[in-house]
PyMOL commands that place a pseudoatom at each C-alpha (Angstrom):
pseudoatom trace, name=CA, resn=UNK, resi=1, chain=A, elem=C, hetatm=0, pos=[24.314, 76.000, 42.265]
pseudoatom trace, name=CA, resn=UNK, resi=2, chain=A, elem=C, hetatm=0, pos=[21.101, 74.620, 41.131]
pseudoatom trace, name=CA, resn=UNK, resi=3, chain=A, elem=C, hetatm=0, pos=[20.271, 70.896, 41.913]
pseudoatom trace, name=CA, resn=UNK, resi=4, chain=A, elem=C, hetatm=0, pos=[16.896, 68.746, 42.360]
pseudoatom trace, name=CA, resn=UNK, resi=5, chain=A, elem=C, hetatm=0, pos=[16.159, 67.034, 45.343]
pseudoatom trace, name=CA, resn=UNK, resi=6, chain=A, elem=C, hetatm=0, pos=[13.908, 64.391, 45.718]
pseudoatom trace, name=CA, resn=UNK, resi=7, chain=A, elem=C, hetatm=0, pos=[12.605, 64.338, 49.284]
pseudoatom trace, name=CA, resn=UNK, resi=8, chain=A, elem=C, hetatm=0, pos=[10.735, 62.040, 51.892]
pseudoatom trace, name=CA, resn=UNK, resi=9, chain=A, elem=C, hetatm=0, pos=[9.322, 63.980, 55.025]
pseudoatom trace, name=CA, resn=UNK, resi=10, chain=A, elem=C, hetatm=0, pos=[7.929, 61.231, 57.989]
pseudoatom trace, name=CA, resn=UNK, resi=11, chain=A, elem=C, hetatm=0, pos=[5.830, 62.340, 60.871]
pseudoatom trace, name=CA, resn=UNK, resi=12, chain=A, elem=C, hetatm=0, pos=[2.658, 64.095, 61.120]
pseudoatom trace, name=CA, resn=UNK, resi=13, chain=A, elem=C, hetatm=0, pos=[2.431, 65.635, 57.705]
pseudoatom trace, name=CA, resn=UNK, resi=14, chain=A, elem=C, hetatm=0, pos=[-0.702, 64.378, 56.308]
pseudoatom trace, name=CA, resn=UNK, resi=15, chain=A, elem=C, hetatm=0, pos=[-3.954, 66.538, 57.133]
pseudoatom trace, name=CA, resn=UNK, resi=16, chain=A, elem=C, hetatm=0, pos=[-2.351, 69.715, 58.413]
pseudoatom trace, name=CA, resn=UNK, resi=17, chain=A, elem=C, hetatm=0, pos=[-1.880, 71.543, 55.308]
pseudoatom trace, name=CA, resn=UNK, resi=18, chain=A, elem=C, hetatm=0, pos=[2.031, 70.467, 54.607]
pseudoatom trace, name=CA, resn=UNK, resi=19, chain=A, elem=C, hetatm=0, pos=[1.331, 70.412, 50.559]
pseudoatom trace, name=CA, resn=UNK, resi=20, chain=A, elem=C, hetatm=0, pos=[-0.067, 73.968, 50.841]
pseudoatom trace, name=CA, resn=UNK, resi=21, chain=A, elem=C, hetatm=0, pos=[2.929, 75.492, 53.082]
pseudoatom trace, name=CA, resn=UNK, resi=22, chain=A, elem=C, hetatm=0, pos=[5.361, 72.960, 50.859]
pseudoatom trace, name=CA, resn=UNK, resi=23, chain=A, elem=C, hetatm=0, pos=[3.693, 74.904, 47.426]
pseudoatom trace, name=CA, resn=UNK, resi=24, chain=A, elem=C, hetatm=0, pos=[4.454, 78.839, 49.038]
pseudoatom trace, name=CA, resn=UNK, resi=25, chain=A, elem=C, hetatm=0, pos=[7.670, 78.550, 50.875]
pseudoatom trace, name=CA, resn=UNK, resi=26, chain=A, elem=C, hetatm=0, pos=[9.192, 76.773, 47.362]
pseudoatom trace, name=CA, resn=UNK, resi=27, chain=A, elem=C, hetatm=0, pos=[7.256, 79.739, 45.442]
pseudoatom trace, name=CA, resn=UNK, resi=28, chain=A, elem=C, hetatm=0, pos=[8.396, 81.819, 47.889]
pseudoatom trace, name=CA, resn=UNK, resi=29, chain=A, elem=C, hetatm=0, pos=[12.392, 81.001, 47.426]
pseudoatom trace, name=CA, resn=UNK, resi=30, chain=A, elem=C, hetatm=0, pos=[12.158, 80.515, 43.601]
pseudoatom trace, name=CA, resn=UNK, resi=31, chain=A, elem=C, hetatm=0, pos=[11.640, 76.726, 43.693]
pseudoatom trace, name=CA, resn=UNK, resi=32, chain=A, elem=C, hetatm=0, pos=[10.186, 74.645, 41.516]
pseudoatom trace, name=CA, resn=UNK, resi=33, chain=A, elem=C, hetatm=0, pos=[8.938, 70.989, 41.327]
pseudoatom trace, name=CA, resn=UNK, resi=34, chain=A, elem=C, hetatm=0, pos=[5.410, 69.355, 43.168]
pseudoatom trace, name=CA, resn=UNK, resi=35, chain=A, elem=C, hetatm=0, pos=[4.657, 67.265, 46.457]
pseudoatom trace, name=CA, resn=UNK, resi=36, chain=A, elem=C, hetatm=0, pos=[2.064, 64.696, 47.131]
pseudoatom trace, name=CA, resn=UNK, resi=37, chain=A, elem=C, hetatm=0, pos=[0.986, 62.289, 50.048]
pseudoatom trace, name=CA, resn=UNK, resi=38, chain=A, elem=C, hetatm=0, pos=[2.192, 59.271, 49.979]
pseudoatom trace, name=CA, resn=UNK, resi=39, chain=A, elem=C, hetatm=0, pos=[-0.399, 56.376, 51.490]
pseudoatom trace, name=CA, resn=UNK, resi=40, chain=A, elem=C, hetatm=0, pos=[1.989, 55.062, 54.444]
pseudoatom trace, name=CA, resn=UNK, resi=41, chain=A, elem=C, hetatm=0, pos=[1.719, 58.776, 55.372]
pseudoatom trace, name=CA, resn=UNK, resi=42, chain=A, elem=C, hetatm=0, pos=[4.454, 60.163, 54.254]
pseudoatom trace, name=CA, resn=UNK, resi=43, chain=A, elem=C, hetatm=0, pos=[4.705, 63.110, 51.747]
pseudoatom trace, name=CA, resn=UNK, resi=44, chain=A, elem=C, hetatm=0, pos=[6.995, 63.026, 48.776]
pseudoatom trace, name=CA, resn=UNK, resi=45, chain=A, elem=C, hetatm=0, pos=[8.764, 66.111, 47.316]
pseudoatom trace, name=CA, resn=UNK, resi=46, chain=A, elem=C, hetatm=0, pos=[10.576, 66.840, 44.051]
pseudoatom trace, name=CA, resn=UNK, resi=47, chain=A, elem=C, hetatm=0, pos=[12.137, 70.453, 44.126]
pseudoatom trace, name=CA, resn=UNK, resi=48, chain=A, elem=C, hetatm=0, pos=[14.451, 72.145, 41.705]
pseudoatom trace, name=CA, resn=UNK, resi=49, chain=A, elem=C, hetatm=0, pos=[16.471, 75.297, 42.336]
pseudoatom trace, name=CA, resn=UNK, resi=50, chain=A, elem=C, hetatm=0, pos=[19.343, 77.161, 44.216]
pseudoatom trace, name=CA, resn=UNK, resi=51, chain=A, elem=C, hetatm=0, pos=[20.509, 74.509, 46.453]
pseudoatom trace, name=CA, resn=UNK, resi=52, chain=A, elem=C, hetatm=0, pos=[20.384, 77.214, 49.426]
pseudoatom trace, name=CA, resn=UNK, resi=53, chain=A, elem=C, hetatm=0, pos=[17.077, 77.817, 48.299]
pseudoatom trace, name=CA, resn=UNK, resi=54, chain=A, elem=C, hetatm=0, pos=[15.649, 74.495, 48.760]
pseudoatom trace, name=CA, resn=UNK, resi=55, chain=A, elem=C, hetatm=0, pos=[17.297, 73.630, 51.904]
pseudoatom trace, name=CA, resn=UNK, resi=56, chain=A, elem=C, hetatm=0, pos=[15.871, 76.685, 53.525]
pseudoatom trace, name=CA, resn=UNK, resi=57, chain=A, elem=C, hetatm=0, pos=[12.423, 75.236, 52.171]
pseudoatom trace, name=CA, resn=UNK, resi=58, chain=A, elem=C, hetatm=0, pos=[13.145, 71.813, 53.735]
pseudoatom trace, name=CA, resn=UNK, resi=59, chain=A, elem=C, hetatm=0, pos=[14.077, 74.113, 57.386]
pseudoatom trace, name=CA, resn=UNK, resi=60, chain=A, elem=C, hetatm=0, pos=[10.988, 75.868, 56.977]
pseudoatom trace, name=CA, resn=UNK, resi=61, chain=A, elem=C, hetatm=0, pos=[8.990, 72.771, 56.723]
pseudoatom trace, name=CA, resn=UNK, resi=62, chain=A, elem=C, hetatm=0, pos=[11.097, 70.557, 59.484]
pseudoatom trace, name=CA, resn=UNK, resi=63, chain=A, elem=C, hetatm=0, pos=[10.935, 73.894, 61.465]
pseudoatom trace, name=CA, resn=UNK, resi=64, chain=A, elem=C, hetatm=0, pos=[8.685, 76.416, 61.354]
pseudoatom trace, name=CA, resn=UNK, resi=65, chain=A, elem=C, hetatm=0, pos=[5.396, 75.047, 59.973]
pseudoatom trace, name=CA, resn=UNK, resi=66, chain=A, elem=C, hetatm=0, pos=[2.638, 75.344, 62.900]
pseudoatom trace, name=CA, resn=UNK, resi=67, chain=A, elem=C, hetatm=0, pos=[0.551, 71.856, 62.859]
pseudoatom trace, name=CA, resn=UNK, resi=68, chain=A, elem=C, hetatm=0, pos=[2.986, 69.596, 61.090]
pseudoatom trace, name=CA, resn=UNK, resi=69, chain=A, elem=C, hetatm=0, pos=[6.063, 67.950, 63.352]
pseudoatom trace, name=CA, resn=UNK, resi=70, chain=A, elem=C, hetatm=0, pos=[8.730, 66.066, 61.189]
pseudoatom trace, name=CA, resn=UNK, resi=71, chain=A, elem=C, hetatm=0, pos=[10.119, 63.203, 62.273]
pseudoatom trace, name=CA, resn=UNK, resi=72, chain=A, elem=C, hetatm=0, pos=[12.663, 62.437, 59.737]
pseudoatom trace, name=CA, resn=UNK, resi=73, chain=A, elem=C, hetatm=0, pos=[13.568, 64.206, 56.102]
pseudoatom trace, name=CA, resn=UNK, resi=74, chain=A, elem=C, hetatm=0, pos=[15.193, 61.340, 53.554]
pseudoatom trace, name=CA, resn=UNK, resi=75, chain=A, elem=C, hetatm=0, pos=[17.024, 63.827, 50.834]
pseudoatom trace, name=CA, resn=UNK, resi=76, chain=A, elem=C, hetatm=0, pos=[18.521, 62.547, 47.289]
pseudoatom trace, name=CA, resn=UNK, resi=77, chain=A, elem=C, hetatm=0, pos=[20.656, 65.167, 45.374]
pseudoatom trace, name=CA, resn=UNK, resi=78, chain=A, elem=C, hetatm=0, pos=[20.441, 64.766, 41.871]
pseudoatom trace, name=CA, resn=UNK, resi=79, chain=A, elem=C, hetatm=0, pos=[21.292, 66.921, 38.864]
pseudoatom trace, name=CA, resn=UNK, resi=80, chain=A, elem=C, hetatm=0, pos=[18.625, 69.049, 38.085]
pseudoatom trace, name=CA, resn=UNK, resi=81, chain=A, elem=C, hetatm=0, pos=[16.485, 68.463, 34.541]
pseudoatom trace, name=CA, resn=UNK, resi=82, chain=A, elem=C, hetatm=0, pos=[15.374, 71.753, 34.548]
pseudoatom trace, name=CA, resn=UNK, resi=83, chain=A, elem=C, hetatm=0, pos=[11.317, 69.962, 33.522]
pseudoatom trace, name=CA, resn=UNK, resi=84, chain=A, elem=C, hetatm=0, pos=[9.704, 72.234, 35.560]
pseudoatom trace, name=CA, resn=UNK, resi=85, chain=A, elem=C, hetatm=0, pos=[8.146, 75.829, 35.577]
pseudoatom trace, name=CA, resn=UNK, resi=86, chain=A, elem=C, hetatm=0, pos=[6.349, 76.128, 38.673]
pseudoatom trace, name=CA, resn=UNK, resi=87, chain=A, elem=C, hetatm=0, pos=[5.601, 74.075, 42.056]
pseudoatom trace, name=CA, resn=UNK, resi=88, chain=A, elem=C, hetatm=0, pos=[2.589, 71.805, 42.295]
pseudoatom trace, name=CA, resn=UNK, resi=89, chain=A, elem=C, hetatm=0, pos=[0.241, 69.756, 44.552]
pseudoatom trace, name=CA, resn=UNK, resi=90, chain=A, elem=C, hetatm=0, pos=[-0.262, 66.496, 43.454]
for i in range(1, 90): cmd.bond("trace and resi %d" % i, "trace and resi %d" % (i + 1))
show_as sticks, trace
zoom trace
């Protein structure tokens, strides 16, 4: 089923390459949308696609990325709008 999520990912995420990863794990699964740091630290996500496909990019990123650690993941499921063609760093 394809949905949007807009996501929140706490921790050390800033200065370790997290957009980057974030940009070819969603290319990766066929996921589209953009991230961007956020100034308390934080980095912000929008993602559309299979909703398998972008929780396995939200694993990927909680779990396997090298420098980052994530502390805590806010998700909101929305209905996607289907407004974007490819995934972006903001």
């Amino acid at each position: 089923m394809t949905s949007r999520a807009e996501v929140r990912f706490r921790g050390r995420v800033q200065g370790v390459h997290f957009r980057e990863f974030t940009r070819r794990f969603s290319k990766r699964l066929g996921v589209t949308g953009w991230v961007k740091n956020m100034p308390d630290g934080s980095v912000e996500a929008v993602f559309e696609g299979e909703s398998e496909a972008i929780e396995e990019v939200i694993r990927l990123l909680s779990e396997d990325h090298p420098n980052a650690r994530v502390d805590h993941v806010d998700i909101i499921w929305l209905p996607p709008k289907n407004e974007f063609s490819t995934f972006e760093i903001h």
